[in-house]
C-alpha positions in Angstrom: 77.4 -51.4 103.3 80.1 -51.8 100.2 83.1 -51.0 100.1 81.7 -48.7 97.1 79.3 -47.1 99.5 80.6 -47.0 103.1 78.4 -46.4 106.1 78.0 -42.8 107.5 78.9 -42.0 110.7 78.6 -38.8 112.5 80.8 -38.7 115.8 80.0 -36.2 118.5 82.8 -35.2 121.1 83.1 -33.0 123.9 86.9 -33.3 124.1 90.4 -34.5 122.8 88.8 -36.6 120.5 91.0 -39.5 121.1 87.9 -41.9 120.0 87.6 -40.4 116.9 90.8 -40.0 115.9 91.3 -43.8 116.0 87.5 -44.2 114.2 89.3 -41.8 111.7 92.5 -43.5 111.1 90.3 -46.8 110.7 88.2 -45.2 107.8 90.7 -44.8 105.9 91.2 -48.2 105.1 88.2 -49.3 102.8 88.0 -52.7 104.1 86.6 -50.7 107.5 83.4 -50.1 105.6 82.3 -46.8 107.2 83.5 -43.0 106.9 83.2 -40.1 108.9 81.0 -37.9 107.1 80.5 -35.1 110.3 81.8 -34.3 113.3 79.6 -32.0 116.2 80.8 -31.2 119.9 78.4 -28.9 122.5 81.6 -26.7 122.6 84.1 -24.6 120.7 87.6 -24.6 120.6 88.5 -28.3 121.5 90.9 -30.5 119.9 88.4 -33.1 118.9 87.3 -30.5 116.2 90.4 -29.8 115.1 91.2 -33.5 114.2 88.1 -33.3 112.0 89.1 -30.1 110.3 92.6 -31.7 110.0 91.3 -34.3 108.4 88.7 -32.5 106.1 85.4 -33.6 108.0 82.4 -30.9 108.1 82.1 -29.8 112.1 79.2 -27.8 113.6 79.1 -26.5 117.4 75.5 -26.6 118.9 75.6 -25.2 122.2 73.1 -25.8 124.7 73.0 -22.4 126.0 72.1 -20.9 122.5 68.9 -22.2 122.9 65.9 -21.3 124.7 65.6 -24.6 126.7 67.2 -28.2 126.7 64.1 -29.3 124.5 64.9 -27.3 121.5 68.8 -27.7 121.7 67.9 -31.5 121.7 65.9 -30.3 118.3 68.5 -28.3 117.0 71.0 -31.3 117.3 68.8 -33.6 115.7 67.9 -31.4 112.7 72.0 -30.8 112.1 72.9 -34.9 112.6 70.2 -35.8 110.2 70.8 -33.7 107.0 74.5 -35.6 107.0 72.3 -39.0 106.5 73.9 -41.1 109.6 73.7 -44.5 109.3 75.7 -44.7 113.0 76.1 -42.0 115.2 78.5 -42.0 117.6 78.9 -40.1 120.9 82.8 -40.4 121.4 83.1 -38.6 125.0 80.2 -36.2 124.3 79.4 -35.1 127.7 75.8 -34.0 127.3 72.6 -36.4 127.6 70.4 -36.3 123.9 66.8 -36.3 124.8 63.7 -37.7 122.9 64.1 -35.9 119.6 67.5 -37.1 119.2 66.7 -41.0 120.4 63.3 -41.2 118.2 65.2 -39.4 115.0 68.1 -42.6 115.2 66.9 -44.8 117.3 69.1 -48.1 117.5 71.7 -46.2 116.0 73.5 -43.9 118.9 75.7 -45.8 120.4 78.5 -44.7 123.4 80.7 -46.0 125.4 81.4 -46.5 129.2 83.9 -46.4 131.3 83.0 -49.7 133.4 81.1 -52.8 132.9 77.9 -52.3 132.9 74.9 -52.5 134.5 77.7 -51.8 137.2 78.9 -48.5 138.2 77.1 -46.4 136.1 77.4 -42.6 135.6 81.1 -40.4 135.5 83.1 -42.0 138.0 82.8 -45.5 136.7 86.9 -46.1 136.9 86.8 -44.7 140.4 84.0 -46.6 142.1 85.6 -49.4 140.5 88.7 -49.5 142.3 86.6 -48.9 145.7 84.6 -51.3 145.5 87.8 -53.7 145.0 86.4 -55.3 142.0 89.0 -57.8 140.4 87.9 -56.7 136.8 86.5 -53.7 135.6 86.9 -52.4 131.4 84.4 -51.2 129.1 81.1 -51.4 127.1 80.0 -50.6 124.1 76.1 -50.2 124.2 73.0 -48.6 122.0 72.2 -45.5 123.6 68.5 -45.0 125.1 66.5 -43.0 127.5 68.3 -44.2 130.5 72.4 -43.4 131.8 74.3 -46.2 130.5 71.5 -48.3 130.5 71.0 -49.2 126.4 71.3 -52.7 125.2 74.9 -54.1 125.4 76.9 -54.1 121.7 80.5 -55.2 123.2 82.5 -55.3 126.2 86.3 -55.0 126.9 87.4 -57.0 130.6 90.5 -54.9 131.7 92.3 -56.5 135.3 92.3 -54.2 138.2 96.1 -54.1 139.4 97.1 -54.2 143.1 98.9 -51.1 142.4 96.6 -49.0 140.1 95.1 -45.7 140.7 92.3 -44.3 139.5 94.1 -42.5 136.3 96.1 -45.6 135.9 92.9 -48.0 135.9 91.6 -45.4 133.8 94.1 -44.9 130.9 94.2 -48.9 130.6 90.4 -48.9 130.1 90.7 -46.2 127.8 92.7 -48.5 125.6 90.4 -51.3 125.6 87.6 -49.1 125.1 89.1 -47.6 121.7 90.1 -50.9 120.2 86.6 -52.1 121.3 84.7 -49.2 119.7 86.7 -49.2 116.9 86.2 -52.8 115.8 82.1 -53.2 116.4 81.6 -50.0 115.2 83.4 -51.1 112.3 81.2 -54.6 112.5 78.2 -52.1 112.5 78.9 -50.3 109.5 79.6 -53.9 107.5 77.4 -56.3 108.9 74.1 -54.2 110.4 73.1 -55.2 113.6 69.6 -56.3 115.4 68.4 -55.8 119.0 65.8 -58.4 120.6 64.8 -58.2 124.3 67.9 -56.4 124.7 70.1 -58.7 123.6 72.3 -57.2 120.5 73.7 -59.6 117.4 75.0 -58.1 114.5 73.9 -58.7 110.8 70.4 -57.6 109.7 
C-alpha cells in the first residue's frame, strides 16, 4: 500500500485496548502505511472502544449472546468486518475464538498475538505455565490466525528473559511490552510490504 492509500485495518478488542492504542498512535505517522478504519469488541462499555471513539474510529459491539447460536454470531461478525474493506484484521486481546465464516471471509489476513512462544504453552495462561515450567526465555508471537488455538503460521516473535525474581504479573507485563512493539512493527511491515505463507513458513512481500 502507498502512502496515498494506506492499508485497512480493523482491530477487535475485548479490553483496555492497550494494542490498539499503540497500532493507533503508529497510524498516524504516514510512513506506517496502514490506518484504522474500525474498531469491534464482543462487549460494551470497555476502554478499548473508547480509545477508538476518542480517536474518531467507527466501533460496533456484536455480542455473542444476541444471537441464536455461535454459528450465526461468527456470521454476523464477518458481515460487519467486511463492509469496512480490511486488508488486515487484527484481534488485539479479543477474547473470543472466530469460527469458519470469519477464517474463510479473511483468510491469511487475522492475525493475533500470544502471550508465550509458541508452539509452547498455548492457551490463557501462557505467562504462568511459563514460569512453572522454569523456562529460561519465554516472550511473544505474532502469528496468522487459523482453525486451531495459537496454532497459525508464525509472522514474528519477541524472546523476553525469565528473571529469577519474576512473578507471573511481572513476567507478564514485560511480555506485554515486547508483544506491542512486536505487533506494532510487522503489522506495520504487513500493511507496506504484503506478506506470503508457504508450508507454514511466513515472509513478507507479495
Amino acid at each position: 500500500m502507498s502512502d496515498a492509500n494506506p492499508a485497512r485495518l480493523v482491530v477487535l478488542v475485548s479490553g483496555a485496548g492497550t494494542n490498539l492504542q499503540a497500532l493507533i498512535d503508529a497510524c498516524a505517522d504516514p510512513a506506517y502505511g496502514a490506518k484504522v478504519v474500525a474498531v469491534g469488541a464482543d462487549r460494551d462499555d470497555i476502554e478499548g472502544l473508547a480509545r477508538a471513539e476518542r480517536a474518531g474510529i467507527p466501533t460496533f459491539v456484536r455480542k455473542v449472546g444476541q444471537f441464536t447460536s455461535r454459528e450465526h454470531w461468527d456470521l454476523a461478525l464477518t458481515d460487519t468486518v467486511a463492509a469496512f474493506e480490511p486488508d488486515v484484521v487484527v484481534l488485539a486481546g479479543f477474547m473470543k475464538l472466530v469460527g469458519p465464516a470469519f477464517l474463510g471471509a479473511f483468510a491469511d489476513r487475522v492475525v493475533n498475538t500470544h502471550p508465550a512462544l509458541c508452539p509452547s504453552f498455548p492457551g490463557t495462561t501462557g505467562p504462568a505455565d511459563a514460569l512453572a515450567y522454569g523456562v529460561k526465555v519465554t516472550g511473544a508471537t505474532l502469528f496468522v490466525v487459523d482453525a486451531g488455538v495459537d496454532t497459525g503460521a508464525i509472522i514474528a516473535q519477541a524472546v523476553v528473559p525469565v528473571q529469577d525474581d519474576d512473578d507471573v504479573e511481572s513476567l507478564h507485563d514485560r511480555i506485554k511490552v515486547a508483544e506491542r512493539e512486536m505487533l506494532v512493527e510487522n503489522v506495520g511491515r504487513m500493511a507496506r510490504e504484503g506478506l506470503t505463507i508457504s508450508d507454514r513458513r511466513v515472509r513478507f512481500g507479495r
